[in-house]
N, C-alpha and C positions, 0 to 999 in steps of 0.2 A: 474594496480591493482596487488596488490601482492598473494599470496597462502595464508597468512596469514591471509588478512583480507576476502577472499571469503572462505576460510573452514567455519567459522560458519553462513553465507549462506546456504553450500551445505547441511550443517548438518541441519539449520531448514527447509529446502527443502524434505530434507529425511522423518524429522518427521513429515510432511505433509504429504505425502506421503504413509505411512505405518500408521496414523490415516484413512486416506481416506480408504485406505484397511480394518481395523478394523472397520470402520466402514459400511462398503459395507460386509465385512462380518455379521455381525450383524444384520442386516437388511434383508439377503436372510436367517439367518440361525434362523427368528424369535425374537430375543431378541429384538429389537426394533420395534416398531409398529408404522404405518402410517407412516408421515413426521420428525422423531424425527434424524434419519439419514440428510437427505438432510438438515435438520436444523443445525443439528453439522454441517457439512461438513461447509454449509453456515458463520455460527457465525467465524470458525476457520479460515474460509479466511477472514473474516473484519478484525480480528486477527491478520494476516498477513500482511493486509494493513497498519497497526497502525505500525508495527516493521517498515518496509520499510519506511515510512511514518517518525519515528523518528532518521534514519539510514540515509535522504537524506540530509540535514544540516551538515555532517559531514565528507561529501564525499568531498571537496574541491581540485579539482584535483591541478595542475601546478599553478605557482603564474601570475596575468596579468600583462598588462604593467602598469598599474596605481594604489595608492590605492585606488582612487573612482570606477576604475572599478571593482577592487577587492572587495571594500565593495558592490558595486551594484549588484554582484553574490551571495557574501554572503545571503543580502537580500532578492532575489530570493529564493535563496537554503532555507534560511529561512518558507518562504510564501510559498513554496511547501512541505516543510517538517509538519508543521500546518493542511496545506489542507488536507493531506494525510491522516493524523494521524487523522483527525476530519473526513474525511469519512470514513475510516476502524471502525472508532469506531459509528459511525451514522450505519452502514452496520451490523455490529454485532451485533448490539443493535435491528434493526427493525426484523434482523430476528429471532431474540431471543424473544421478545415481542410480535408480532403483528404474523395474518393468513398469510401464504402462498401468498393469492391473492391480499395480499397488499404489502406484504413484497418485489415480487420481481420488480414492480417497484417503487416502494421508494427505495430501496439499489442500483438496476441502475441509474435512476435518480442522486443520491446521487455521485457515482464514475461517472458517466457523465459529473457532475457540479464539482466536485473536479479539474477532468482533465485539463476543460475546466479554470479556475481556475489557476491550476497551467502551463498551458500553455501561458496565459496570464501575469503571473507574469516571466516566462523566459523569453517572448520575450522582455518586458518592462526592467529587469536585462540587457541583452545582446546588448539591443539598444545603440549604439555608443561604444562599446567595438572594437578597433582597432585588426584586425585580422593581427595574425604571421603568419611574411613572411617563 
């Protein structure tokens, strides 16, 4: 991985980061009332999961020894990049719509089965992919 392509990583990292702050401030200093903090904070990580999520498809590291093994990662990468992107936005969405006491398991739930998900679809990708010596 190069500097090139992890700087605007570290930069939407940052601006997470310093929202979370803005908004942790905002919340002790009155402006925001009740759960409207914990709620940004929430929405802007589904958020987050969606970019990552659209960012995994494209990561295609080293070429393999085959093209079917190559297209059977692709694939993969594919079916987790979907997943990802379909739970950060399931995630943002329930906790932007729905009460607190529903929202936080429906959005775990949700990145539980994503995982699960795309854990299943690497292992099925990488099954019979000859490993370098």
């Amino acid at each position: 991985m190069t500097f090139k392509s992890t700087l605007p990583m570290i930069g939407l990292a940052i601006v997470f980061l310093v929202l979370t702050a803005l908004l942790r401030f905002a919340e002790t200093s009155g402006l925001l009332d009740g759960d409207a903090g914990t709620r940004s904070f929430m929405v802007c990580t589904g958020l987050m999961v969606m970019v990552f999520g659209n960012v995994v498809p494209k990561r295609l590291k080293r070429p393999k020894a085959t093209p079917e093994a190559e297209q059977r990662i692709q694939n993969a990468l594919r079916s987790v990049g979907w997943t990802m992107t379909l739970a950060g936005l399931v995630f943002a969405g329930v906790w932007l719509f729905t009460p607190e006491v529903v929202a936080q398991p429906v959005s775990l739930g949700a990145l539980g089965l994503a995982f699960m998900v795309a854990v299943f679809h690497i292992v099925r990708g990488c099954r019979g992919v000859p490993r370098a010596a």
